[in-house]
C-alpha positions as CSV (number, residue, x, y, z in Angstrom):
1,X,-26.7,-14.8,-0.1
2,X,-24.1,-13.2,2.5
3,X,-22.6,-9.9,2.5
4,X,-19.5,-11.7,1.7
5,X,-20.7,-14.5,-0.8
6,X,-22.4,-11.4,-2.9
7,X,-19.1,-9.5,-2.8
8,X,-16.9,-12.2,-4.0
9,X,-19.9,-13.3,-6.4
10,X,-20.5,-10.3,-8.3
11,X,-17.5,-10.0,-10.8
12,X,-17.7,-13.8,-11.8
13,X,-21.1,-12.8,-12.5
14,X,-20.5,-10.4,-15.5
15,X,-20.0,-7.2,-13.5
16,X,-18.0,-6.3,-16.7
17,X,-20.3,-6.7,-19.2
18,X,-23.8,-6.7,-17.9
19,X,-23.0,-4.6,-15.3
20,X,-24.8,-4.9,-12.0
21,X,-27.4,-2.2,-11.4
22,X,-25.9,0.9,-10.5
23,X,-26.9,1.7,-6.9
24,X,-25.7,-1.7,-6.2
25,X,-22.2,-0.8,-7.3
26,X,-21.8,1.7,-5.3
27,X,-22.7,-0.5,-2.4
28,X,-20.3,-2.6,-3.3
29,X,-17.6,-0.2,-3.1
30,X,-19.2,0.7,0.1
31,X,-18.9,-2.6,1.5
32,X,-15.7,-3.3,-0.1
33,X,-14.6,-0.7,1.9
34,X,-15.9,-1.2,5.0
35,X,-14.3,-4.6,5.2
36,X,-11.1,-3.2,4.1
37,X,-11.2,-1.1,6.5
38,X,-11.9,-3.6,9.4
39,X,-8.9,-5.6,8.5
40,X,-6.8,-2.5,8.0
41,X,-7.8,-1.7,11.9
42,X,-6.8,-4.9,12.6
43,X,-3.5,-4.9,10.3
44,X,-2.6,-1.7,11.7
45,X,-3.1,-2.7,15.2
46,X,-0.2,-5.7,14.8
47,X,1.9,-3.4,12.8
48,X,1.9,-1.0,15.5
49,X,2.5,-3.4,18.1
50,X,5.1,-4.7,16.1
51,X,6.8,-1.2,16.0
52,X,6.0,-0.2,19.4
53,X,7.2,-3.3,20.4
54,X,10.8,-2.7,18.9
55,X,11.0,0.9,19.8
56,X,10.4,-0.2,23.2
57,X,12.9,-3.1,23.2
58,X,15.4,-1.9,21.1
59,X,15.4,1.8,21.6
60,X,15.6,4.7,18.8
61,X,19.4,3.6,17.5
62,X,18.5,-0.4,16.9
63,X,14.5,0.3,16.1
64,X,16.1,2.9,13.3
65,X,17.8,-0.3,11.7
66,X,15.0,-2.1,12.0
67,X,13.0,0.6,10.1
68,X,15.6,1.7,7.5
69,X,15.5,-2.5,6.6
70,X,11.6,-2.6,6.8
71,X,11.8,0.2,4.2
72,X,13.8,-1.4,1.7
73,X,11.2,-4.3,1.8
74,X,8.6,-1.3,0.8
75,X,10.6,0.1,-1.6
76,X,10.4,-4.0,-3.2
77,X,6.8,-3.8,-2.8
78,X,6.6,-1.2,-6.0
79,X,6.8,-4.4,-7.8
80,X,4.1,-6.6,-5.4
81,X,1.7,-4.2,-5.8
82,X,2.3,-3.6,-9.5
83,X,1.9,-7.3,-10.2
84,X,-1.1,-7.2,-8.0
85,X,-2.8,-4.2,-9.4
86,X,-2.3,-5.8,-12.9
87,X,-3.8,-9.1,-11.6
88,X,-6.6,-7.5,-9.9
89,X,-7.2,-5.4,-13.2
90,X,-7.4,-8.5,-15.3
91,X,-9.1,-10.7,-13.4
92,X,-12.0,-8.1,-13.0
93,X,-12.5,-7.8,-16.5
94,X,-12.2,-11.2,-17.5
95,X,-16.0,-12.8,-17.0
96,X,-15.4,-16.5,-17.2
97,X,-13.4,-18.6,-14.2
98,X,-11.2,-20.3,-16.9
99,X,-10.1,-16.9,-18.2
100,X,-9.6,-15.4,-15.3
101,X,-7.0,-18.8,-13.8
102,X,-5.8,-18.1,-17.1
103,X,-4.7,-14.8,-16.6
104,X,-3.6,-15.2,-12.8
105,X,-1.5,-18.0,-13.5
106,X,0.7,-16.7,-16.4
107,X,1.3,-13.5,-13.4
108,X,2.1,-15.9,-11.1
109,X,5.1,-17.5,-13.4
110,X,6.5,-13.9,-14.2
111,X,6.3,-12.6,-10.2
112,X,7.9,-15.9,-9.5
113,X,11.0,-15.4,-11.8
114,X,11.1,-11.8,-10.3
115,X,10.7,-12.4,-7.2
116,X,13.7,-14.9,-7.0
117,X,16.1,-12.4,-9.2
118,X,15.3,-9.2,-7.0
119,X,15.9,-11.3,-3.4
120,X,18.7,-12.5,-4.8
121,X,20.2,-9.2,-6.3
122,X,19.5,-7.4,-3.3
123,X,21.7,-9.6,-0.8
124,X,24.6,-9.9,-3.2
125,X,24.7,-6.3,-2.7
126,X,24.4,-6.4,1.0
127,X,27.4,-4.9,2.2
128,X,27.4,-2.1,0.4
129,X,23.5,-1.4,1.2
130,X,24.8,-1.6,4.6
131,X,27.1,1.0,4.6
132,X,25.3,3.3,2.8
133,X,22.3,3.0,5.7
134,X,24.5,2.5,8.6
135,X,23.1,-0.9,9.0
136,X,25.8,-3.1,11.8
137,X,25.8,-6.2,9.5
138,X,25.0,-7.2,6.0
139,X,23.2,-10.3,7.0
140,X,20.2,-8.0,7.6
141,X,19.7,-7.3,4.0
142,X,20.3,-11.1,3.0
143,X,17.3,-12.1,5.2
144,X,15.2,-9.1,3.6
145,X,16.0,-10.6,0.6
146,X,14.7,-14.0,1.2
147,X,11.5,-11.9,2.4
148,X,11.3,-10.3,-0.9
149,X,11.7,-13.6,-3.1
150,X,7.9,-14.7,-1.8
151,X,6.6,-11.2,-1.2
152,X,6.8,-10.0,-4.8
153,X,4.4,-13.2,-6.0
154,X,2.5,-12.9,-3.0
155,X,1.2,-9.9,-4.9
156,X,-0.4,-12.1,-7.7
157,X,-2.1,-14.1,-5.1
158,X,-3.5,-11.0,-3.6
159,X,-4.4,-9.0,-6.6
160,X,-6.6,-12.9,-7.8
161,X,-8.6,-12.0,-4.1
162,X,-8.8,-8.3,-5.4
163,X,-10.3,-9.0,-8.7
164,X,-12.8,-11.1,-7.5
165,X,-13.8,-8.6,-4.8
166,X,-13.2,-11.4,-2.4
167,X,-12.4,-8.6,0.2
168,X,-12.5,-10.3,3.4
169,X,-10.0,-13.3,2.3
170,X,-7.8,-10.5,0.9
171,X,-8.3,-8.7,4.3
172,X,-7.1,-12.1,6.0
173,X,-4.4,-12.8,4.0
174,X,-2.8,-8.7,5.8
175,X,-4.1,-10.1,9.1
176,X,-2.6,-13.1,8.9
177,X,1.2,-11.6,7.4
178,X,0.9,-8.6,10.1
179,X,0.1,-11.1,12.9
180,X,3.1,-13.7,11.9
181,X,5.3,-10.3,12.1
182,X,4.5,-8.9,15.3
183,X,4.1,-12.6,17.3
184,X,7.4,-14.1,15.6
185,X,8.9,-10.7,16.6
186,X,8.1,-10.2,20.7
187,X,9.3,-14.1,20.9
188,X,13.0,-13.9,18.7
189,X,14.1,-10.3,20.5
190,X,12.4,-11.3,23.8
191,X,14.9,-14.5,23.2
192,X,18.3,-12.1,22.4
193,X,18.5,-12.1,19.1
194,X,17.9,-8.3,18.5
195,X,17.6,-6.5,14.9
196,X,18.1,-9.9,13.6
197,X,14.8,-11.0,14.6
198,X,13.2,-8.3,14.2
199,X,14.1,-8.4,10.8
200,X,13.6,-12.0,10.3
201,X,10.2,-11.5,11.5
202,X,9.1,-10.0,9.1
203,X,10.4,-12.0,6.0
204,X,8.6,-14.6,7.6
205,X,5.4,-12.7,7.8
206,X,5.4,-12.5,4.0
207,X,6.4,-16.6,3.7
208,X,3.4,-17.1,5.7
209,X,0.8,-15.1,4.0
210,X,2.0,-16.7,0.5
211,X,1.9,-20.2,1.6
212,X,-1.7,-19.2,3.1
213,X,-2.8,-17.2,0.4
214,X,-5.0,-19.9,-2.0
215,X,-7.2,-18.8,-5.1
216,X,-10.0,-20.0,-6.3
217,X,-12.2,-19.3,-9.6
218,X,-14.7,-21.9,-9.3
219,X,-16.2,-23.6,-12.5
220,X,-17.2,-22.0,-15.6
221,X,-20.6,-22.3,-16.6
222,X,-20.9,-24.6,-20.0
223,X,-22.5,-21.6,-21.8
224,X,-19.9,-19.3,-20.8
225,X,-17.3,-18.0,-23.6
226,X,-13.8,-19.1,-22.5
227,X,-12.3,-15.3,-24.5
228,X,-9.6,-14.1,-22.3
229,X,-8.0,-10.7,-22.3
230,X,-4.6,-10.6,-21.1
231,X,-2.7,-8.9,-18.9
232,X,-1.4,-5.8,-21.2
233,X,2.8,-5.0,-21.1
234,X,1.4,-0.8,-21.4
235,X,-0.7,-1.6,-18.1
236,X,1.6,-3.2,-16.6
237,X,4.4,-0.5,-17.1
238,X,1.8,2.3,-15.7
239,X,1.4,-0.3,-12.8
240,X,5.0,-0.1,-12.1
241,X,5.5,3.5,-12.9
242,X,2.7,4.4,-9.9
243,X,3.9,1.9,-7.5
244,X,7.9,3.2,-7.9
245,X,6.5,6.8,-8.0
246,X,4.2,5.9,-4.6
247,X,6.6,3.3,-2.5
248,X,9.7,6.2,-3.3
249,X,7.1,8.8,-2.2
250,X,6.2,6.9,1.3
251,X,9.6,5.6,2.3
252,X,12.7,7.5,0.9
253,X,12.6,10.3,3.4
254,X,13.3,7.5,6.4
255,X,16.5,5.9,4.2
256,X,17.4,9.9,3.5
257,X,16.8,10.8,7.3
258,X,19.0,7.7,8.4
259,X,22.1,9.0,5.9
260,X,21.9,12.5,6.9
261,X,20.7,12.3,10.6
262,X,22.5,10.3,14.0
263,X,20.9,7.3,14.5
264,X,19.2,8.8,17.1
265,X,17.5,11.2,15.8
266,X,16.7,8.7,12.5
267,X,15.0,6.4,15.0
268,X,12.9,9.6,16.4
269,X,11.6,10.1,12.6
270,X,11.0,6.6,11.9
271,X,8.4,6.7,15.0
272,X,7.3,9.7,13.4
273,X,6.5,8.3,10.4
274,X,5.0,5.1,12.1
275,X,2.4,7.6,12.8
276,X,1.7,8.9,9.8
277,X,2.0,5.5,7.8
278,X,-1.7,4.4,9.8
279,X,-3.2,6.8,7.7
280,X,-2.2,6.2,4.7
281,X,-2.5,2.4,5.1
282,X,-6.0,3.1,5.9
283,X,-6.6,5.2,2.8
284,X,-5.0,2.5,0.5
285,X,-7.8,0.1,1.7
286,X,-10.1,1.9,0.8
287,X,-8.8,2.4,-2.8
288,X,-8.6,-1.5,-3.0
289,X,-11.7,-2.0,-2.3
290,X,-12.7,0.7,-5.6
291,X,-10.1,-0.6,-7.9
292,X,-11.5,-3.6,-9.4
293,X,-15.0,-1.6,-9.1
294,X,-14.2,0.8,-11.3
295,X,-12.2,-1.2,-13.3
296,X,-15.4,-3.0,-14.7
297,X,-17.8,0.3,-14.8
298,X,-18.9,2.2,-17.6
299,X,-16.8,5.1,-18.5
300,X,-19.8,7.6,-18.0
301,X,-20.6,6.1,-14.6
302,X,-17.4,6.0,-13.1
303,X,-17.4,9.4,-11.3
304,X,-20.0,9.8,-9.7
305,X,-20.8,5.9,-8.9
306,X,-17.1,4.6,-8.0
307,X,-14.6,7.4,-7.2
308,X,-17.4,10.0,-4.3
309,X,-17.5,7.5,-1.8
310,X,-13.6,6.8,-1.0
311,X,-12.6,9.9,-2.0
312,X,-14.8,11.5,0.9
313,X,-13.9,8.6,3.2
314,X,-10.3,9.3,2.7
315,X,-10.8,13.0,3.2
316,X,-12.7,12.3,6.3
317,X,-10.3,10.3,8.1
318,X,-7.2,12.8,7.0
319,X,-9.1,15.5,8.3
320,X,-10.0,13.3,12.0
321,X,-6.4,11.6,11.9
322,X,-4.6,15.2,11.9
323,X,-7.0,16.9,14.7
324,X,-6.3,14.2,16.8
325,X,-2.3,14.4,16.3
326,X,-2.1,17.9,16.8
327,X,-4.4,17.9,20.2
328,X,-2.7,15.1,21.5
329,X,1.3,14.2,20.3
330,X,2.9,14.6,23.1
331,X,0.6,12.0,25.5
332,X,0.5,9.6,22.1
333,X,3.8,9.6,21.9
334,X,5.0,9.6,25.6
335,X,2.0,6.8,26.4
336,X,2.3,4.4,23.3
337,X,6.0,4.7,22.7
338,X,8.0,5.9,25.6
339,X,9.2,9.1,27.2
340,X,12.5,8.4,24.5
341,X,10.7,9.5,21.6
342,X,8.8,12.3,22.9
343,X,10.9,15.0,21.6
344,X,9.5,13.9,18.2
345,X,6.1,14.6,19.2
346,X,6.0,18.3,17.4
347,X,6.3,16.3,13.8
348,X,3.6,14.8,14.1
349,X,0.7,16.6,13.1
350,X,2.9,18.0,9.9
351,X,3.7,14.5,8.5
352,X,0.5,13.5,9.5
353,X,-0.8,16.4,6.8
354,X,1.7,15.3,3.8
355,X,0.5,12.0,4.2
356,X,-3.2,12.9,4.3
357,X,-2.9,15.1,1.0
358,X,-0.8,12.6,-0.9
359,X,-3.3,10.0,0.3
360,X,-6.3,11.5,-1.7
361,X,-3.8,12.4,-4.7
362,X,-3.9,8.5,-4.4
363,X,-7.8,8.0,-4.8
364,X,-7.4,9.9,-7.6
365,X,-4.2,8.7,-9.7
366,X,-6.1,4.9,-8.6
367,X,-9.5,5.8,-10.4
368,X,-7.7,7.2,-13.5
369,X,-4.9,4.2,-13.5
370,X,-8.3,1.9,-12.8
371,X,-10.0,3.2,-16.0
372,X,-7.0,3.8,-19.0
373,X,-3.3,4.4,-19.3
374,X,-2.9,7.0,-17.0
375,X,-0.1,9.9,-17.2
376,X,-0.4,11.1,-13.8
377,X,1.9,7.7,-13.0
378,X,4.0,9.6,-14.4
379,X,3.7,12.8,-12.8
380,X,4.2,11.0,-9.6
381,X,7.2,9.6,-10.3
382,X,8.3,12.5,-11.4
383,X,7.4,14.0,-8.0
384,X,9.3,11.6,-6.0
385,X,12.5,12.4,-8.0
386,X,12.0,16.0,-6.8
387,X,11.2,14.4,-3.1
388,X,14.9,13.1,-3.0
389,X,16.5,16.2,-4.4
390,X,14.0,18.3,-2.2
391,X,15.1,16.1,1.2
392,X,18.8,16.3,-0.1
393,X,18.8,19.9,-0.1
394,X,16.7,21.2,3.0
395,X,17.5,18.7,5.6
396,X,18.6,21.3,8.6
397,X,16.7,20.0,11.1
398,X,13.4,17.0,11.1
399,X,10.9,19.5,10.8
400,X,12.5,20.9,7.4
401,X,12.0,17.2,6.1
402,X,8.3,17.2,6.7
403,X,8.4,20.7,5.5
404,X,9.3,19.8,2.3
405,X,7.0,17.0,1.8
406,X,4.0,18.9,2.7
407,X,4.8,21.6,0.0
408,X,5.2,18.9,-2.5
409,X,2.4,16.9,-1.7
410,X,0.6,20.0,-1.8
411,X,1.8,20.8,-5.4
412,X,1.0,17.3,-6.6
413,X,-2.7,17.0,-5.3
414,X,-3.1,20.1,-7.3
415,X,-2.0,19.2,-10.5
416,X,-3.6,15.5,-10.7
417,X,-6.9,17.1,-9.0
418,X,-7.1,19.6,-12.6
419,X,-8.9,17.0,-14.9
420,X,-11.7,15.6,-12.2
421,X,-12.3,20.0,-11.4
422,X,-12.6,20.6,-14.8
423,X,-15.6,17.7,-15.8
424,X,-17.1,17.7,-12.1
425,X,-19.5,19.9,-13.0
426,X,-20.9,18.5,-16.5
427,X,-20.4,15.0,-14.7
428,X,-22.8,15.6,-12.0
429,X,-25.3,17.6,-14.2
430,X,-25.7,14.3,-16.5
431,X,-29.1,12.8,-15.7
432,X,-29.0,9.6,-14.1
433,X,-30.7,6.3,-16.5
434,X,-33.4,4.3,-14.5
């Protein structure tokens, strides 16, 4: 068997309930990981060529519309990835095909309903969204909006890939909506049609990915019980809770910066933030990858079998990622974006360390969300209300900005690090079974 067939195989196999051996589970997050990580590269790659792209074409006014609409489609994807965390959950505890269809398909009604009432909602109010962000014309919201109606049950389809650890056709399924973005892109604004195509770019990169994105459970064995465990309401209201908590977290300072800033300047923080987004898309790979692992495994083996490895893998890249952006912003800036943006280049190492310490507060909150209902959803949510008032207060100059998310950031991976300091130590000293 494959790499990849015994990755996609092992839930299906009663991962939940037999449990595969335990040095084998931590391979699999390993590998999980790893091929996370190679699409991410590859994700990130497009994505950045896609922005690079319309900074370059557009320049720092147009590319900041461009980012303040991209943002609103990430602020839409705290319901994707709640729907696809849920489904992911589910599906990974469920042992039997039929179950698990079962489960995915009664997602896939509810994120169809929503999907078509937020894309909807959202371009009614396009006018005043517009305003409110600057934005030249309201028909840019109304074509995010047909973007959101398929992304929101695209995250069903991905969260079915997730729970059956069927990690490189989940990885495809990025490649494939990043590559649709970035291609669809160069061609429409090489063609004249500006922000509009830019825009409409990337709707379509989402329409692609959930036509492409198929599912499949495969038979169930004629011994195998046909129980199913549903999708829980409480899980899926912690779901939403973390993703509104997370997506407010990693966009609202760019739809605050564009109210409070010239357009300018906005599009100088958006490139910023391009930056700092690599990282923390990275990082979420790698908590993918453990989700549905831990999901399935034993409390008393979780710590030190599912949550060491991507929590030093995310530390390790956070720690590389911000060496490299403070020895070299001004040439990665200059070089891969223009000389336009270089007086930006000074932010960069700074956001660079807000997003590294939120992304570990993110292993953590994952692993705990992975394993129970979680408070420290919550506590995050709670956190981004103080980013917005924090932003809306201390907003003098860019650098204040980052300031204040690197203090809060700070605060928050303390508080949710507490519990896992306080039972490292009796964790580790358990003895390990044969």
């Amino acid at each position: 068997m494959t790499t990849e067939q015994n990755v996609a195989a092992l839930p299906s196999a009663g991962l939940s309930s037999a449990m595969a051996p335990r040095p084998l589970r931590s391979s699999l997050v390993l590998s999980g990981s790893l091929v996370m990580l190679m699409g991410s590269v590859v994700v990130s790659l497009l994505n950045f060529g896609y922005n690079v792209g319309m900074a370059r074409m557009l320049g720092p006014a147009e590319f900041g519309h461009v980012s303040a609409v991209a943002t609103l489609l990430m602020l839409g994807s705290a319901i994707t990835l709640s729907f696809q965390l849920v489904c992911a959950k589910f599906v990974a505890r469920n042992n039997d095909p039929r179950s698990k269809e079962r489960v995915y398909r009664d997602l896939m009604r509810r994120a169809g309903f929503v999907g078509i009432v937020v894309g909807a909602g959202i371009a009614g109010f396009g006018l005043p969204i517009a305003h409110l962000l600057k934005l030249p014309s309201p028909w840019l919201i109304a074509v995010l909006g047909i973007g959101l109606a398929f992304a929101i049950p695209l995250g069903v389809k991905r969260g079915g890939l997730q729970g059956l650890c069927a990690f490189p056709r989940l990885a495809g399924n990025f490649v494939l909506e990043a590559a649709v973005k970035f291609a669809l892109a160069m061609v429409l604004v090489s063609l004249g049609y500006g922000i509009f195509g830019a825009v409409g770019a990337i709707s379509a990169g989402a329409i692609a990915a959930f036509v492409a994105g198929l599912v499949r459970f495969g038979a169930p064995a004629e011994s195998q019980a046909t129980t199913c465990i549903p999708a829980s309401f409480h899980e899926g209201m912690q779901m939403t809770v973390f993703f509104v908590g997370q997506v407010v977290i990693n966009n609202i300072d760019i739809l605050l910066v564009k109210y409070f800033f010239p357009p300018a300047e906005a599009g100088m923080y958006a490139a910023v933030a391009l930056f700092g987004r690599l990282l923390y898309f990275a990082s979420w790979n790698v908590v993918s990858a453990m989700f549905p692992i831990s999901a399935a495994t034993p409390e008393k083996d979780g710590l030190r079998r599912v949550l060491v490895t991507p929590l030093l893998m995310v530390l390790g890249m956070s720690i590389a990622y911000i060496a490299l952006l403070a020895l070299l912003p001004n040439f990665l800036l200059d070089f891969i974006l223009g000389h336009s943006f270089a007086a930006a280049d000074s932010l960069l190492p700074y956001y660079a360390t807000a997003t590294g310490l939120y992304s570990i507060s993110v292993v953590l909150m994952a692993y705990e969300m992975s394993r129970k209902i979680a408070n420290t959803g919550w506590l995050q949510l709670l956190f981004s209300g103080l980013l917005v008032l924090g932003i809306s207060l201390f907003h003098n100059s860019l650098k204040e900005v980052v300031e204040v998310q690197i203090l809060l950031m700070f605060v928050l991976l303390t508080l949710v690090s507490l519990p896992f300091l306080r039972n490292w130590r009796s964790l580790l000293r358990q003895p390990e079974a044969a």
